[in-house]
C-alpha positions in Angstrom: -2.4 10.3 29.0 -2.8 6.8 28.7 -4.8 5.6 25.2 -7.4 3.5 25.4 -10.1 3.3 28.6 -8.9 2.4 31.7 -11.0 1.7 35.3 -9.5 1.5 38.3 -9.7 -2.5 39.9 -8.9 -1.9 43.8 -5.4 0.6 43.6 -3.9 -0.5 40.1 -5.2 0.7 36.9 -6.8 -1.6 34.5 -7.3 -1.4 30.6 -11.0 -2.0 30.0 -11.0 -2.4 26.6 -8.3 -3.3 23.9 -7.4 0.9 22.0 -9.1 1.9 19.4 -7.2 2.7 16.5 -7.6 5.2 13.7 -6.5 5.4 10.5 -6.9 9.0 9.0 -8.6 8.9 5.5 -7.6 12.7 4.0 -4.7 15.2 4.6 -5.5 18.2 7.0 -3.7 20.6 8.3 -4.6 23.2 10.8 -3.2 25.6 13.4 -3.7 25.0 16.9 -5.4 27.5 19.6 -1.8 27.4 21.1 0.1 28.3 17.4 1.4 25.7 16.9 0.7 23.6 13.3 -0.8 20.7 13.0 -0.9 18.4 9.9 -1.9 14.4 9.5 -1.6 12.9 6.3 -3.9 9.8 4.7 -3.2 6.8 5.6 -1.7 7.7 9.2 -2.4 5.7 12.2 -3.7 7.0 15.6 -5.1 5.6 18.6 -7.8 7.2 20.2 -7.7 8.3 23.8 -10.8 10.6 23.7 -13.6 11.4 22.2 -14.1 15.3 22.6 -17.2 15.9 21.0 -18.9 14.7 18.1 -16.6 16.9 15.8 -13.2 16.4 17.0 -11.2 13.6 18.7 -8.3 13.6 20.7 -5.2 10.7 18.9 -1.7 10.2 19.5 0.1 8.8 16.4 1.0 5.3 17.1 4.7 5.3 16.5 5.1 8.2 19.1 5.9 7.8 22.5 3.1 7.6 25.7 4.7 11.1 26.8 3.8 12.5 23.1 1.5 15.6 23.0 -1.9 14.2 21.8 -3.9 17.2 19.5 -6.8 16.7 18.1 -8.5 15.6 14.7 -11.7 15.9 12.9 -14.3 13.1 13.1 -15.0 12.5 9.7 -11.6 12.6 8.4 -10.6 9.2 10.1 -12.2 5.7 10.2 -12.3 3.3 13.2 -10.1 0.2 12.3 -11.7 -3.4 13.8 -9.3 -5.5 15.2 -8.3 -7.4 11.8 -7.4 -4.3 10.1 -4.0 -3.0 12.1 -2.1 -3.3 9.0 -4.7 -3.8 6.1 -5.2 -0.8 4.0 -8.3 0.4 2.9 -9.7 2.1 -0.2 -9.6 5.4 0.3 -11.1 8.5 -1.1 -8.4 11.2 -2.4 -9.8 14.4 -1.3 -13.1 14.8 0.3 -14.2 17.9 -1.5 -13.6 16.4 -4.7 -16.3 14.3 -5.8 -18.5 13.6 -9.1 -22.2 15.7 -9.6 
């Protein structure tokens, strides 16, 4: 799957827009529909390659290969870096269901 959006200019594929990339905000861990485990910790980068529904996005970690196996992740746990912020970190909450009142 290749990240980012891409049309198709005559018979070559072009990328029409620069990827998006992600940077997730709070550990999670789940188990997929297919068993297998998957985890992303804070402060990981992704890049976006689809945006599923409103809920859940489909990422590829950015140090994997093209060929990885993308999974999903859930909306709200990761923030949409500009194009400044590739290597900036961010204040980040710790935990989102630890908060004050």
């Amino acid at each position: 799957m290749l990240p980012g959006r891409w049309r198709l200019q005559g018979r070559l594929w072009q990328r029409a827009q620069p990827p998006i990339l992600l940077r997730a905000l709070y550990d999670y861990t789940y188990r997929a529909q297919d068993g297998r485990l998957v985890a992303m910790a804070a402060g990981e980068s992704f890049l976006l390659l689809h945006k599923a529904t409103e809920d859940w996005w489909q990422v590829r970690r950015v140090a994997e290969p093209r060929w990885a196996r993308p999974f999903f992740v859930p909306a709200t746990y990761v923030a949409e870096l500009g194009a400044g912020d590739g290597g900036r970190q961010s204040s980040v909450p710790q935990n989102p269901s630890t908060g004050t009142g």
